[in-house]
Backbone atoms as SQL, in Angstrom:
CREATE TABLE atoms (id INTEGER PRIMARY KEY, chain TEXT, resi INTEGER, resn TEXT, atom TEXT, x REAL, y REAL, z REAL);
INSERT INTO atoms VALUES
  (1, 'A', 1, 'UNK', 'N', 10.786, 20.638, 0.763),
  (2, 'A', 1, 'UNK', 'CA', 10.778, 19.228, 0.440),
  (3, 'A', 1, 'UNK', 'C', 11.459, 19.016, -0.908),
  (4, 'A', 2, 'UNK', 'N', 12.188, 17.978, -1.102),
  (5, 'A', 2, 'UNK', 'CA', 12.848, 17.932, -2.163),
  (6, 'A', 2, 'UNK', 'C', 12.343, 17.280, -3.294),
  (7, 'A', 3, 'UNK', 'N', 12.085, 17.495, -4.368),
  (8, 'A', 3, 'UNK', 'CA', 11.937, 16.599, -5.498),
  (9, 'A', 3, 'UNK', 'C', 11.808, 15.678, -5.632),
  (10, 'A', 4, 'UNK', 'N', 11.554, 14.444, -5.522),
  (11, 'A', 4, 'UNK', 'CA', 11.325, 13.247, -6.351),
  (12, 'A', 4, 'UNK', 'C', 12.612, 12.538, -7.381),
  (13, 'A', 5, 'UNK', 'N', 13.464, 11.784, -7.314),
  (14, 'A', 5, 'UNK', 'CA', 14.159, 11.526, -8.353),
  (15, 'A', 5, 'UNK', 'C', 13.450, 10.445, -9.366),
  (16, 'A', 6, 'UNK', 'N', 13.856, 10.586, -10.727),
  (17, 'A', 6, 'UNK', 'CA', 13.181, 9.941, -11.890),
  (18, 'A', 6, 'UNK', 'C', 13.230, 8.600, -11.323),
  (19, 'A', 7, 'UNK', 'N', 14.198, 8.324, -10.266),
  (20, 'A', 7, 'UNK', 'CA', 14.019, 6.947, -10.342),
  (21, 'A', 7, 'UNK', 'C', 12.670, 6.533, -9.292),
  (22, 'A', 8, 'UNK', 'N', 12.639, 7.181, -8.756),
  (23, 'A', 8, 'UNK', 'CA', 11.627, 7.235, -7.543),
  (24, 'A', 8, 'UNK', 'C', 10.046, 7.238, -8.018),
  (25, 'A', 9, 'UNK', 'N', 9.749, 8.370, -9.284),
  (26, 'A', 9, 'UNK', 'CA', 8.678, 8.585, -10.117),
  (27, 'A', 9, 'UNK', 'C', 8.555, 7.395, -10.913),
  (28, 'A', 10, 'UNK', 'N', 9.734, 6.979, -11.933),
  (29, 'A', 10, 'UNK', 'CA', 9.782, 5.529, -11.967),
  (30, 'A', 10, 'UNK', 'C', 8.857, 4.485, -11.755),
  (31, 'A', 11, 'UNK', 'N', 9.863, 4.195, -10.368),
  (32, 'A', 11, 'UNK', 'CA', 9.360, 2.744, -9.415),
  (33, 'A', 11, 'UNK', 'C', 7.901, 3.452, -8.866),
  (34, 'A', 12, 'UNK', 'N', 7.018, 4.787, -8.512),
  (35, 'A', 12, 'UNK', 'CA', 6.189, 4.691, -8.420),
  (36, 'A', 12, 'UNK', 'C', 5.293, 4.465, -9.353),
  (37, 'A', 13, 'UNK', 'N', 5.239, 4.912, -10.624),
  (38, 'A', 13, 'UNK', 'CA', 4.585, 4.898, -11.369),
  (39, 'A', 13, 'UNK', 'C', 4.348, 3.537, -12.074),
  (40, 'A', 14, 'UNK', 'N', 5.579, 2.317, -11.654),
  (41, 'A', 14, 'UNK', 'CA', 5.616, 1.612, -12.094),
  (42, 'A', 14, 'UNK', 'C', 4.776, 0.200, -11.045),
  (43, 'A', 15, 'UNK', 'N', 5.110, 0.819, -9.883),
  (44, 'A', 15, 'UNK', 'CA', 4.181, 0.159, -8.526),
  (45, 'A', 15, 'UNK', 'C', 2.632, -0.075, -8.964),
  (46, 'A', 16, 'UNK', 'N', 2.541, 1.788, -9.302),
  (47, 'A', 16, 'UNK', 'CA', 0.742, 2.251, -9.508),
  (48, 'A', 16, 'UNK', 'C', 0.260, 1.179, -10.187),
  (49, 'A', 17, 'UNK', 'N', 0.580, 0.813, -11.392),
  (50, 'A', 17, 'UNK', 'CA', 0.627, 0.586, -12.566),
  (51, 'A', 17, 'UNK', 'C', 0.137, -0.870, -12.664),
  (52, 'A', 18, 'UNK', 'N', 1.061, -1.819, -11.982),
  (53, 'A', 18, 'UNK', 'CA', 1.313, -3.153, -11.374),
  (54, 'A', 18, 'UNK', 'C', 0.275, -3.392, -10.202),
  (55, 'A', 19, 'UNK', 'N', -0.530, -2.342, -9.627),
  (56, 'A', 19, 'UNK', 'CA', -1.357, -2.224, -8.747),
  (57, 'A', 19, 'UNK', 'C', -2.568, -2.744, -9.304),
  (58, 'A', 20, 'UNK', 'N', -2.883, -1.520, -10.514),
  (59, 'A', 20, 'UNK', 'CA', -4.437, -1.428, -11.294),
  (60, 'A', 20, 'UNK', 'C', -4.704, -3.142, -12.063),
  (61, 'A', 21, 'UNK', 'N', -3.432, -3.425, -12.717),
  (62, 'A', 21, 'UNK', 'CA', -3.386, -4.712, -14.336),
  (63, 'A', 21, 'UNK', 'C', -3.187, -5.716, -13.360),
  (64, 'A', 22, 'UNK', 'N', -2.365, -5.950, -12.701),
  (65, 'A', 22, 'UNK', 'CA', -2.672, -8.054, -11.613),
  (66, 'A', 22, 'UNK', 'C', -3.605, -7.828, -11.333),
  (67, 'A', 23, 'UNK', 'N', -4.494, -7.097, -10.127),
  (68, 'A', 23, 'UNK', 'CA', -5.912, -7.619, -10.006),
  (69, 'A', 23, 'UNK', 'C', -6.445, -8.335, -11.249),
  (70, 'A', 24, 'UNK', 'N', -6.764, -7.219, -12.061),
  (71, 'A', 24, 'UNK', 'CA', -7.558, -7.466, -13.051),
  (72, 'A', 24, 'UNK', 'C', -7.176, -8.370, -14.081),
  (73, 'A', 25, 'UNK', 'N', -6.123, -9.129, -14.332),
  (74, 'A', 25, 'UNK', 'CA', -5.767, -10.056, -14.877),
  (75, 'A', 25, 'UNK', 'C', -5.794, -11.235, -13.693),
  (76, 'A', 26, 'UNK', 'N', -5.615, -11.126, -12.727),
  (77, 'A', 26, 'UNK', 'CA', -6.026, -12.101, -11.909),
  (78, 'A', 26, 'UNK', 'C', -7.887, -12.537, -11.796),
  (79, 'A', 27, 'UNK', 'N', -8.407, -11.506, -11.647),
  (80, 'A', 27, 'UNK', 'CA', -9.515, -11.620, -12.077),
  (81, 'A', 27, 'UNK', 'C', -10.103, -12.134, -13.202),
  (82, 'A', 28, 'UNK', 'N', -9.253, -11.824, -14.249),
  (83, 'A', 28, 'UNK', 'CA', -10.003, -12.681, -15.826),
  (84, 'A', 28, 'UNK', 'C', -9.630, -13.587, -15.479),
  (85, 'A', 29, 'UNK', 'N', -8.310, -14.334, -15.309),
  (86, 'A', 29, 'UNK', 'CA', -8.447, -15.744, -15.301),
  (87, 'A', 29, 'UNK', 'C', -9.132, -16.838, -14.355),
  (88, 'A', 30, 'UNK', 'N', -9.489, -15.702, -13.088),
  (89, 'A', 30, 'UNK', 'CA', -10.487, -16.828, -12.056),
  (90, 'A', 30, 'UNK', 'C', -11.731, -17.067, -12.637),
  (91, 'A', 31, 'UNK', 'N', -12.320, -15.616, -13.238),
  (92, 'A', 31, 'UNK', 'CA', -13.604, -15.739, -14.072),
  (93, 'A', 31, 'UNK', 'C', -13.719, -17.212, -15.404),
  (94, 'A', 32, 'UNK', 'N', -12.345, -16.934, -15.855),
  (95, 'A', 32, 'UNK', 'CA', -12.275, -18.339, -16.781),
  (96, 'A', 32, 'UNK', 'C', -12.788, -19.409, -16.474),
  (97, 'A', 33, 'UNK', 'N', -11.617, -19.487, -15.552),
  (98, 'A', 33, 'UNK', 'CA', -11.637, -20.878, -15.106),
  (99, 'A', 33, 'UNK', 'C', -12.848, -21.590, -13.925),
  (100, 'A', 34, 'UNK', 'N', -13.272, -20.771, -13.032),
  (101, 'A', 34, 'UNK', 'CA', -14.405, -21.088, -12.142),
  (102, 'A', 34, 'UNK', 'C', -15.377, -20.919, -13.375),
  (103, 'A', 35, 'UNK', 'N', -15.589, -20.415, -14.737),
  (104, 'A', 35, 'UNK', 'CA', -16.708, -20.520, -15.260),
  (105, 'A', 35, 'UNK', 'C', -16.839, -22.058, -16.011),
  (106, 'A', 36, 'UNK', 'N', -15.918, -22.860, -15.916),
  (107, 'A', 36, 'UNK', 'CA', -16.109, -23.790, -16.503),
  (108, 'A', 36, 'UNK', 'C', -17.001, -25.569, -15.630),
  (109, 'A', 37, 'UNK', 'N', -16.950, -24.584, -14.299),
  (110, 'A', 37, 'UNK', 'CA', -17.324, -25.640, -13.508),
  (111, 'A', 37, 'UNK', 'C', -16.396, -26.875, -13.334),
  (112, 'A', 38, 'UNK', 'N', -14.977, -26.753, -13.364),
  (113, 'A', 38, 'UNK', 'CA', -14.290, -27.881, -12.923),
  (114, 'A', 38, 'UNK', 'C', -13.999, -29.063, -14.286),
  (115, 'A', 39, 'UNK', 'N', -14.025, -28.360, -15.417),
  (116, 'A', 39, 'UNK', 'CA', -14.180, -29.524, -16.424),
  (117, 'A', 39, 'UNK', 'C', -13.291, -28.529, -17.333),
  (118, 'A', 40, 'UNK', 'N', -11.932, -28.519, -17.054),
  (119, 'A', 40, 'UNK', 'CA', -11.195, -27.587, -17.919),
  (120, 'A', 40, 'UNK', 'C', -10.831, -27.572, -18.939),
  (121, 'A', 41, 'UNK', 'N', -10.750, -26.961, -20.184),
  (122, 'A', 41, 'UNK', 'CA', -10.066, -27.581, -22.208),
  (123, 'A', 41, 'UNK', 'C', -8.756, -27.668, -21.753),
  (124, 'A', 42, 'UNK', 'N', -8.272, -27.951, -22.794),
  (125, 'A', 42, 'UNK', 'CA', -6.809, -28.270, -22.966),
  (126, 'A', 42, 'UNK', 'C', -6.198, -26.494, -23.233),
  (127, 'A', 43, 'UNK', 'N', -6.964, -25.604, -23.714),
  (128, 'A', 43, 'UNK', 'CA', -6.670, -24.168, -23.361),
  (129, 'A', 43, 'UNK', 'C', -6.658, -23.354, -22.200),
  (130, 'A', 44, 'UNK', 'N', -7.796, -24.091, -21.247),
  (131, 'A', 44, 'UNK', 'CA', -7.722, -23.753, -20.097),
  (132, 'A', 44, 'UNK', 'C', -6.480, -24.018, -18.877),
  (133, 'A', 45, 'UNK', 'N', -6.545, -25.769, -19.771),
  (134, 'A', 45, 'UNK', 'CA', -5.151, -26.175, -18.596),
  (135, 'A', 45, 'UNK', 'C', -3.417, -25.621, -18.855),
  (136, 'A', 46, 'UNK', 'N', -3.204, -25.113, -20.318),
  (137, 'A', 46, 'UNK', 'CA', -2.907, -24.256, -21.168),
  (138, 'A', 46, 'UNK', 'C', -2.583, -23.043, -20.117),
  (139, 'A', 47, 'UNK', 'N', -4.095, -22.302, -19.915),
  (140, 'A', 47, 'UNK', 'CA', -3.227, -21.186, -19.060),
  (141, 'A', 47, 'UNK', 'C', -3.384, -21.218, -17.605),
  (142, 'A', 48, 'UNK', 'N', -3.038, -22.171, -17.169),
  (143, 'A', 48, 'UNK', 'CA', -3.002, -22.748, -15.539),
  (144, 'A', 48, 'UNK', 'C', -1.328, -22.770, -15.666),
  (145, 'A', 49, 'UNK', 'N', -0.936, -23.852, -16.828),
  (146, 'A', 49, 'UNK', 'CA', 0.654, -24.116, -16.833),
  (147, 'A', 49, 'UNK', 'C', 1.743, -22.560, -16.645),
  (148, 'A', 50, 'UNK', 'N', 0.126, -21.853, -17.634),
  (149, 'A', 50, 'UNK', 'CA', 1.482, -20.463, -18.252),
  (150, 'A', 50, 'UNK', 'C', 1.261, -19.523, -16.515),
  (151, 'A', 51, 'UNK', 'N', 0.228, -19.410, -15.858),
  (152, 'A', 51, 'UNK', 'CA', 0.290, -18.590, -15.047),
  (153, 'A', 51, 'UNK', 'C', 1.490, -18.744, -14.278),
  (154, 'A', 52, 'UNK', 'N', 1.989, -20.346, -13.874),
  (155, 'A', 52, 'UNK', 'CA', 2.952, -20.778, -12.803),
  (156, 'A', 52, 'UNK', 'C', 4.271, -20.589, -13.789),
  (157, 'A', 53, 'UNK', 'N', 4.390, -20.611, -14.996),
  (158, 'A', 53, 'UNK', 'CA', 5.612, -20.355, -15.585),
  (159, 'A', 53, 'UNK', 'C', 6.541, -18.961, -15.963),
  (160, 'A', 54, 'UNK', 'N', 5.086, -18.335, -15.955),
  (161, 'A', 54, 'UNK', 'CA', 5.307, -16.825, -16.524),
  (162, 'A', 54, 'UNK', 'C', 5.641, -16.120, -15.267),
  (163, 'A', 55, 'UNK', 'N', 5.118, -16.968, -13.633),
  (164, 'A', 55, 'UNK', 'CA', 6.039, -15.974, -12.697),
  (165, 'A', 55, 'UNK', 'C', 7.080, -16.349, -12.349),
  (166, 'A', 56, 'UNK', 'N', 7.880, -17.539, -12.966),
  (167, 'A', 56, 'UNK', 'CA', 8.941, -18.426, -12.704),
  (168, 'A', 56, 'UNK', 'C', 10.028, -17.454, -13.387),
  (169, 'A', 57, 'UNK', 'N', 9.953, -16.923, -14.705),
  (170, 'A', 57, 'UNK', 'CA', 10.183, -16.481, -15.986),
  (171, 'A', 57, 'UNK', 'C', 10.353, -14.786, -15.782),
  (172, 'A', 58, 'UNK', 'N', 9.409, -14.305, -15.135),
  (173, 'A', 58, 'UNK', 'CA', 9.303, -13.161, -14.493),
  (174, 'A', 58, 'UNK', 'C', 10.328, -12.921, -13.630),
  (175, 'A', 59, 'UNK', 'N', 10.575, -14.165, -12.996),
  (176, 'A', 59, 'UNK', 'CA', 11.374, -13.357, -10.915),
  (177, 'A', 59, 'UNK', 'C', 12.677, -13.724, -11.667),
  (178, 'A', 60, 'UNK', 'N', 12.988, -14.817, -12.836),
  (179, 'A', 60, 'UNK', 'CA', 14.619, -15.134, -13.341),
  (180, 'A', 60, 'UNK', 'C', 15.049, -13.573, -14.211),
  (181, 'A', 61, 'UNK', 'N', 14.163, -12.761, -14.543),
  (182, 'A', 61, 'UNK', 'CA', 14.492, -11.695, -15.543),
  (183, 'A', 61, 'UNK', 'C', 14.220, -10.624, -14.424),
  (184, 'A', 62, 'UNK', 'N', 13.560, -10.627, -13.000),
  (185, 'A', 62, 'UNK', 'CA', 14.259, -9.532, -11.945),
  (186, 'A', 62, 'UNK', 'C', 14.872, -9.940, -11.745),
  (187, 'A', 63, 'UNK', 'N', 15.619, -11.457, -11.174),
  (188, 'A', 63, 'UNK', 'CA', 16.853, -11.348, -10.895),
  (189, 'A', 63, 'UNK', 'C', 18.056, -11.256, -11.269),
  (190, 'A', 64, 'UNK', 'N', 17.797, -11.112, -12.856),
  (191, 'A', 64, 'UNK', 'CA', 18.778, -11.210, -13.545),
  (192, 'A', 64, 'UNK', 'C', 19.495, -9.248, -13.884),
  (193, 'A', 65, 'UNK', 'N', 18.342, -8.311, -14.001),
  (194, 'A', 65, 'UNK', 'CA', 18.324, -7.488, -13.786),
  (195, 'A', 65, 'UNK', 'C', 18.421, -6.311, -13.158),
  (196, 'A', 66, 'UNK', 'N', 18.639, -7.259, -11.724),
  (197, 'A', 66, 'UNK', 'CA', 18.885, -6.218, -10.704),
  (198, 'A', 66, 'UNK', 'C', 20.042, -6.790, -10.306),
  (199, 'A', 67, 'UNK', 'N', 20.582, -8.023, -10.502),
  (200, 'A', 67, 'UNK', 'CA', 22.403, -8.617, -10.904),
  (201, 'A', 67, 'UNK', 'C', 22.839, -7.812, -11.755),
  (202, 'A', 68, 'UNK', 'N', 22.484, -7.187, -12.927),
  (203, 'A', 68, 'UNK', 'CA', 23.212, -6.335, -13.920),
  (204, 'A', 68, 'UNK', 'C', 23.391, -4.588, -13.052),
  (205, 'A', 69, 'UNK', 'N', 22.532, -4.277, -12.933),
  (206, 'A', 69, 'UNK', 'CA', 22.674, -3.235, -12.053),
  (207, 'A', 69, 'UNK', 'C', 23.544, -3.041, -10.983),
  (208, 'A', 70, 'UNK', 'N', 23.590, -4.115, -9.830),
  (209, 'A', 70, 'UNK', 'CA', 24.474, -4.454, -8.989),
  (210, 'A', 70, 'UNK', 'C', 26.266, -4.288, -9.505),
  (211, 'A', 71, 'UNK', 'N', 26.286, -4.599, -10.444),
  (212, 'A', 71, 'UNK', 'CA', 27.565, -5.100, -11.190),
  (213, 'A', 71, 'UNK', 'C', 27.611, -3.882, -12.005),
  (214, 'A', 72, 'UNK', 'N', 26.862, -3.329, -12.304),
  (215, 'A', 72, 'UNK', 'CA', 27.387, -1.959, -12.788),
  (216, 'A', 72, 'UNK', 'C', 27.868, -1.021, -11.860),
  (217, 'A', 73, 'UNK', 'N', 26.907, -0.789, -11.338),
  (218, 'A', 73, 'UNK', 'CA', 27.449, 0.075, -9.739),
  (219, 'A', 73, 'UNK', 'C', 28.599, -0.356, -9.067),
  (220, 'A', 74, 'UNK', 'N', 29.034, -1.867, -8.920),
  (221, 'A', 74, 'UNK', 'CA', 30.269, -2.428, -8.524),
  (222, 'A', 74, 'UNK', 'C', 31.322, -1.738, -9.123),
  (223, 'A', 75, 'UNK', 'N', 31.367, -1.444, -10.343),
  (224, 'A', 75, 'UNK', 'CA', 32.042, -1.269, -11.377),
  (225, 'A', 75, 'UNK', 'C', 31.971, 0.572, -11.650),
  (226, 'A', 76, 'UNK', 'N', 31.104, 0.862, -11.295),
  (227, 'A', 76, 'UNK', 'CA', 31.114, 2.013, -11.107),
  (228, 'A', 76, 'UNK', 'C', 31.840, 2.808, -9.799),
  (229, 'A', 77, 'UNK', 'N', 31.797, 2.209, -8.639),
  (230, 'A', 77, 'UNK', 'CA', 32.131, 1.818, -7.229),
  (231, 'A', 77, 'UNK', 'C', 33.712, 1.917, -7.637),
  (232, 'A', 78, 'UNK', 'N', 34.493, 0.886, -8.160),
  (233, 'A', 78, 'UNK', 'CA', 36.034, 0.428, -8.521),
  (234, 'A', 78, 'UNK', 'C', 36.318, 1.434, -9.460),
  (235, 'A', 79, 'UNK', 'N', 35.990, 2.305, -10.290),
  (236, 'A', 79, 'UNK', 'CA', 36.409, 3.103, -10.749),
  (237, 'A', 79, 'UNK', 'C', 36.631, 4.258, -10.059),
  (238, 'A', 80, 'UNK', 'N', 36.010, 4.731, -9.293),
  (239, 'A', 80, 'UNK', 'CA', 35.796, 6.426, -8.354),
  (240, 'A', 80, 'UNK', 'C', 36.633, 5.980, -7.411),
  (241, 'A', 81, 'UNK', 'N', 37.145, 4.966, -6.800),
  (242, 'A', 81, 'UNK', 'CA', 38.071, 4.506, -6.235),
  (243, 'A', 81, 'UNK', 'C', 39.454, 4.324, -6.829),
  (244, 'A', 82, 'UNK', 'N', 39.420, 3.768, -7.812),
  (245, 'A', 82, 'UNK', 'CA', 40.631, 4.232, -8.758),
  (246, 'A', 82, 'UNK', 'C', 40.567, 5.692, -9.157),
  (247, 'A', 83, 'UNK', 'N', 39.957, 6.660, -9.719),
  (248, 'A', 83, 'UNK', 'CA', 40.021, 8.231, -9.498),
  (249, 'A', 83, 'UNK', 'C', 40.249, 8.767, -8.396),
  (250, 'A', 84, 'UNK', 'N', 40.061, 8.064, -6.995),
  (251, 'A', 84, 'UNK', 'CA', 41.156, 8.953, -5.946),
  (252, 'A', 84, 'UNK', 'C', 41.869, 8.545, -5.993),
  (253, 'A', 85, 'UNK', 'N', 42.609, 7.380, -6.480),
  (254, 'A', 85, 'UNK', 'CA', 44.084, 7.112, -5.929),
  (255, 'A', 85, 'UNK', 'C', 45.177, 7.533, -7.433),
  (256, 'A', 86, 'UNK', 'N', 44.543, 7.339, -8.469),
  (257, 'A', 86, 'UNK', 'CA', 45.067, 8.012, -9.671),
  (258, 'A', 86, 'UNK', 'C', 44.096, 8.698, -10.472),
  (259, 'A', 87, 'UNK', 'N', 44.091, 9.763, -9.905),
  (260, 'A', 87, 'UNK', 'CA', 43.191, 11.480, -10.631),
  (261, 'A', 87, 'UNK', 'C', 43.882, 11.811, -11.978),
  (262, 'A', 88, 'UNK', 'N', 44.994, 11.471, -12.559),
  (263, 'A', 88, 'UNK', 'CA', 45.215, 11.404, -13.824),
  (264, 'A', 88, 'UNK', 'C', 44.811, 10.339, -14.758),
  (265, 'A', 89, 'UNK', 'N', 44.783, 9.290, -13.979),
  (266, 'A', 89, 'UNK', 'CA', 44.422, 8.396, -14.958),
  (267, 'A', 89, 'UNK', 'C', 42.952, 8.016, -15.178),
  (268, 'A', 90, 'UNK', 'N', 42.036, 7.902, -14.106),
  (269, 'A', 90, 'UNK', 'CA', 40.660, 7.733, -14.116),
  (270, 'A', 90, 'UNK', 'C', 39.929, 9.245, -14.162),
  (271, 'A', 91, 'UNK', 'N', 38.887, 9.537, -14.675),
  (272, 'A', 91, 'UNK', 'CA', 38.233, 10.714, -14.142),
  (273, 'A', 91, 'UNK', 'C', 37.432, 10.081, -12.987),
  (274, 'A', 92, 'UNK', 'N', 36.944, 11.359, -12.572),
  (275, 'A', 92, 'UNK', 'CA', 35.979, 11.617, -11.354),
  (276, 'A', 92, 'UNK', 'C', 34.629, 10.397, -11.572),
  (277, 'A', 93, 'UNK', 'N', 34.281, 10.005, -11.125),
  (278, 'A', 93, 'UNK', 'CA', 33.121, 9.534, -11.462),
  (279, 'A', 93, 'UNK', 'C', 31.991, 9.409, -10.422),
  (280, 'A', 94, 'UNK', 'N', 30.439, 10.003, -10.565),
  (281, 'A', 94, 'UNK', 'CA', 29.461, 9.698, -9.787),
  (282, 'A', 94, 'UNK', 'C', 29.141, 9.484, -9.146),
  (283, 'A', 95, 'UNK', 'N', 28.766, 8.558, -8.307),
  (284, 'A', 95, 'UNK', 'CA', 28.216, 7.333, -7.573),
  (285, 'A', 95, 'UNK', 'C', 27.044, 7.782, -7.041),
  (286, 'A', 96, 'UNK', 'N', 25.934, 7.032, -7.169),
  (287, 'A', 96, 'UNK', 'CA', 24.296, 7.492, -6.645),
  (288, 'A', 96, 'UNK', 'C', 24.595, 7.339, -5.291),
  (289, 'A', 97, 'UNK', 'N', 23.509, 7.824, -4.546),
  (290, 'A', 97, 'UNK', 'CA', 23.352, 7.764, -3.311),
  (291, 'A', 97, 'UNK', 'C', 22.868, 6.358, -3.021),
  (292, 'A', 98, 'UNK', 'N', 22.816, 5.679, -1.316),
  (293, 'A', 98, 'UNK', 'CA', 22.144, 4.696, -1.148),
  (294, 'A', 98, 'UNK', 'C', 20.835, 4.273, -1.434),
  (295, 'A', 99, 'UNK', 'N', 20.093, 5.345, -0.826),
  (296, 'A', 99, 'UNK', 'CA', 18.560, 5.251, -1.446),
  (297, 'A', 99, 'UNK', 'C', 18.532, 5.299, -3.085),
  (298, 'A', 100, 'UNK', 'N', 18.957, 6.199, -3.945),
  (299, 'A', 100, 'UNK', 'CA', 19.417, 5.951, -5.089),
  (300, 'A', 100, 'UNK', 'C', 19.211, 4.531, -5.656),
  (301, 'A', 101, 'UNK', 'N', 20.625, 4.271, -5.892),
  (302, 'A', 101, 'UNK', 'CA', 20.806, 3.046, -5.806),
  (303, 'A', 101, 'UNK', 'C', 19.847, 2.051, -5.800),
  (304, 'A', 102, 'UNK', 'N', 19.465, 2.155, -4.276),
  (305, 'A', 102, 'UNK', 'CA', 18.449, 1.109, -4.420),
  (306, 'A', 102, 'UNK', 'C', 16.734, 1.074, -4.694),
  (307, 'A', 103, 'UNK', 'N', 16.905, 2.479, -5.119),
  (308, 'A', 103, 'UNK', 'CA', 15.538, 2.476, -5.927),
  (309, 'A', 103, 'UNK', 'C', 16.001, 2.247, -7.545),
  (310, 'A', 104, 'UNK', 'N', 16.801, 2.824, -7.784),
  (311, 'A', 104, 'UNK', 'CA', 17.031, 2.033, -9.364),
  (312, 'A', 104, 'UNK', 'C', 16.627, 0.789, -9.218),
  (313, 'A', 105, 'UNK', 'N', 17.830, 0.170, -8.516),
  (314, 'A', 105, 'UNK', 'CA', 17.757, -1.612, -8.336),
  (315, 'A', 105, 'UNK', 'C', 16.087, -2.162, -8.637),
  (316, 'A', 106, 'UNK', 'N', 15.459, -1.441, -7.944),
  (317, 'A', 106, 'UNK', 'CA', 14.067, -1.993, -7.313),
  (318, 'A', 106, 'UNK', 'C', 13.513, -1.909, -8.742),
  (319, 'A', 107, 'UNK', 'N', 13.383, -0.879, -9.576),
  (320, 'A', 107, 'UNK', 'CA', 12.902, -0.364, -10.845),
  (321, 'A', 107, 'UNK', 'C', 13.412, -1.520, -11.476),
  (322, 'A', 108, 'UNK', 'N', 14.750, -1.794, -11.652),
  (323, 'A', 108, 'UNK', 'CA', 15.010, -2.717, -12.369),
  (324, 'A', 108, 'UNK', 'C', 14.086, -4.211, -12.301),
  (325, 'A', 109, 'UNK', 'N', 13.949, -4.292, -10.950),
  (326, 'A', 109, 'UNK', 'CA', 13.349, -5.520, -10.308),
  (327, 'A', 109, 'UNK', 'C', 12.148, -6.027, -10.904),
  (328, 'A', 110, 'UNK', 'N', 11.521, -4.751, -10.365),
  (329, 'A', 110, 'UNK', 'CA', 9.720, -4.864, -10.776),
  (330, 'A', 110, 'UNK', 'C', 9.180, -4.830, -12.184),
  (331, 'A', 111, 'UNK', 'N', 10.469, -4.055, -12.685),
  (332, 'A', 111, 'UNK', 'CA', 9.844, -4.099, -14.482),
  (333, 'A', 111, 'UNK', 'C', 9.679, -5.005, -15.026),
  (334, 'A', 112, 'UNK', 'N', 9.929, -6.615, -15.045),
  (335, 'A', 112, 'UNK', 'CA', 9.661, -7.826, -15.497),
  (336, 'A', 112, 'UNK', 'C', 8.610, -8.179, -15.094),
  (337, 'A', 113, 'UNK', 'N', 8.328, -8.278, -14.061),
  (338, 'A', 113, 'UNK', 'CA', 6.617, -8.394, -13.410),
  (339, 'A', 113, 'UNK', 'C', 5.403, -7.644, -14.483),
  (340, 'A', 114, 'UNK', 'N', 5.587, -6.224, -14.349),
  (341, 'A', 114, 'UNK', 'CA', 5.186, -5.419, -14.905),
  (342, 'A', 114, 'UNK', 'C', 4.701, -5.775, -16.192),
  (343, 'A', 115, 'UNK', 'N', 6.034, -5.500, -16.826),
  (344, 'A', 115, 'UNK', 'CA', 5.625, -6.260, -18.427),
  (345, 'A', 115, 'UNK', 'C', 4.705, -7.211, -18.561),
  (346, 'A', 116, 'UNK', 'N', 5.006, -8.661, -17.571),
  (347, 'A', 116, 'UNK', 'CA', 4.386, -9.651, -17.980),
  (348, 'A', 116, 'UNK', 'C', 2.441, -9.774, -17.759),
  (349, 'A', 117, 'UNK', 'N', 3.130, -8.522, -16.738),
  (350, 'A', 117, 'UNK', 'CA', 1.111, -8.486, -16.220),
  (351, 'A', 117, 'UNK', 'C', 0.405, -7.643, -17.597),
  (352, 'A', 118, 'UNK', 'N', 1.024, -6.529, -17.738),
  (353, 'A', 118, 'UNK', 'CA', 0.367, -5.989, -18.944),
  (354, 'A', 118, 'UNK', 'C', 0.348, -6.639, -20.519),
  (355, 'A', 119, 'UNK', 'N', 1.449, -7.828, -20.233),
  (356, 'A', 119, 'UNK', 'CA', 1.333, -8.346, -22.123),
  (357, 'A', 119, 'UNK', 'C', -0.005, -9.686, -21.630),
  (358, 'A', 120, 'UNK', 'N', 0.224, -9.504, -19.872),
  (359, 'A', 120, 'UNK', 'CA', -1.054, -10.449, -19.608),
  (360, 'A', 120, 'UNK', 'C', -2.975, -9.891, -19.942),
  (361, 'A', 121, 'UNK', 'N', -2.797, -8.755, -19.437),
  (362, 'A', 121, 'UNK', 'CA', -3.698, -8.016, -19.706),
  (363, 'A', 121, 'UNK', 'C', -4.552, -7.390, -21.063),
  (364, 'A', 122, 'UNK', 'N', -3.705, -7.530, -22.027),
  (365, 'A', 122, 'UNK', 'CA', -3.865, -7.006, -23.180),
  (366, 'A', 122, 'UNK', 'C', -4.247, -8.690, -24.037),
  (367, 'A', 123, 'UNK', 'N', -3.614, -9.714, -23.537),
  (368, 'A', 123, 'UNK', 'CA', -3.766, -11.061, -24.706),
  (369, 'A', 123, 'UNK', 'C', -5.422, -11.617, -23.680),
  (370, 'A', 124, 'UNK', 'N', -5.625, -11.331, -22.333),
  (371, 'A', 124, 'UNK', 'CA', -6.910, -11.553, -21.669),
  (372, 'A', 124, 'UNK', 'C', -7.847, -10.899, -21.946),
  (373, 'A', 125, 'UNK', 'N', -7.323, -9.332, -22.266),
  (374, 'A', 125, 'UNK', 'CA', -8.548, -8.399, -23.037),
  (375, 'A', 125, 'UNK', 'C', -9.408, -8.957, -24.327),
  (376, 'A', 126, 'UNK', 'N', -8.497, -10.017, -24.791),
  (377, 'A', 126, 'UNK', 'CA', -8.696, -9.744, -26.289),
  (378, 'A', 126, 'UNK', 'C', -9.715, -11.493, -26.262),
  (379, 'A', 127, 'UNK', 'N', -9.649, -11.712, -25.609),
  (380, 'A', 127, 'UNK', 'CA', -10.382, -13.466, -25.293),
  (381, 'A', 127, 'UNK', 'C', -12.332, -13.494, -25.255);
């Protein structure tokens, strides 16, 4: 069986990860807010706004991220293609495999999520 590539350990570790912190930040904030009985502060309604913004904010920085990736590999792609047709002028260059590829991509994807659940987790810890 073959190895694991970093990117693969990565996106799992980064899955795991994203697994354990949303529950549980989903959880503090239901606890919040159902503890108030329907009569919410202006802090509460506060983080009602940020929950719907921060995944708005989240999916524009995967998509923006896994567009940069895309476009590198494009670009990576047009070069190794220019190295077969002029081997003096370009070197050799790389190219990941498909699965590759698109587990980077994915890594790229999910890491904005990620972040935002754990800088969620850590400012809910502290409440």
């Amino acid at each position: 069986m073959r190895k694991p590539s970093k990117a693969t350990r990565e996106l799992t570790a980064q899955l795991a990860d994203l697994a354990v912190v949303a529950p549980g930040v989903v959880l503090q904030r239901s606890l919040r807010l159902a503890s108030v009985d329907g009569q919410w502060s202006a802090s509460d309604q506060q983080e009602i706004l940020r929950m719907s913004s921060e995944k708005i904010l989240a999916a524009w920085q995967s998509w923006e991220a896994m567009t940069r990736y895309a476009i590198r590999l494009n670009s990576d792609l047009m070069l190794a293609c220019a190295g077969f047709w002029l081997p003096a002028t370009f070197p050799r260059t790389r190219l990941p495999s498909t699965q590759e590829a698109l587990t980077r991509m994915t890594v790229a994807g999910v890491r904005p999520y990620r972040r935002a659940a754990k800088a969620n987790q850590r400012r809910l810890g502290k409440g």
